[in-house]
C-alpha positions, 0 to 999 in steps of 0.5 A: 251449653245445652242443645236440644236433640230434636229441630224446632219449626220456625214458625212455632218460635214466631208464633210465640213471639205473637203470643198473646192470651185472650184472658184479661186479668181481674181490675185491680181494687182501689185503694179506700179512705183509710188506706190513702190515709194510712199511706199518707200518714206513713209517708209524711212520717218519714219525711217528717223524720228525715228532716228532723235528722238533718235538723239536728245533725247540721250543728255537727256538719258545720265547720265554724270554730267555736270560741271554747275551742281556740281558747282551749287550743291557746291553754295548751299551747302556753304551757 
C-alpha cells in the first residue's frame, strides 16, 4: 500500500518495541457504599427481571394439549 521514501534504523523499531513510559497513571478511586448498593440494585433487577419472563413465558413454551383444545378439534371434525 504505502511505503515510506526514506529507511528506518533497525534499532529505532527495537527500540520501540521495549518502550515503556516511566509515568505511572493516577490509582484507580474505589468505588463507595452507595455505589456498590446502587450497582447491586441494578444487578439483581435484572436478574430478578429475566426470571420473571421465563416464569411467565414457560406456559407458552409448553407442549401439553390442553382438554379445550381436543374437544374443540372433535366439535369440528363432527360436523
Amino acid at each position: 500500500m504505502f511505503r515510506r521514501r526514506e529507511p528506518v534504523p533497525l534499532a529505532f523499531i527495537a527500540e520501540a518495541d521495549r518502550f515503556r513510559s516511566k509515568v505511572t497513571p493516577p490509582p484507580r478511586e474505589r468505588a463507595t457504599a452507595g455505589q456498590i448498593a446502587g450497582r447491586t440494585l441494578i444487578g439483581l433487577t435484572v436478574v430478578a427481571g429475566l426470571v420473571g419472563s421465563l416464569i411467565i413465558g414457560m406456559p407458552a413454551l409448553s407442549q401439553d394439549q390442553s382438554p379445550a383444545t381436543t374437544q374443540h378439534s372433535q366439535a369440528t371434525d363432527g360436523r
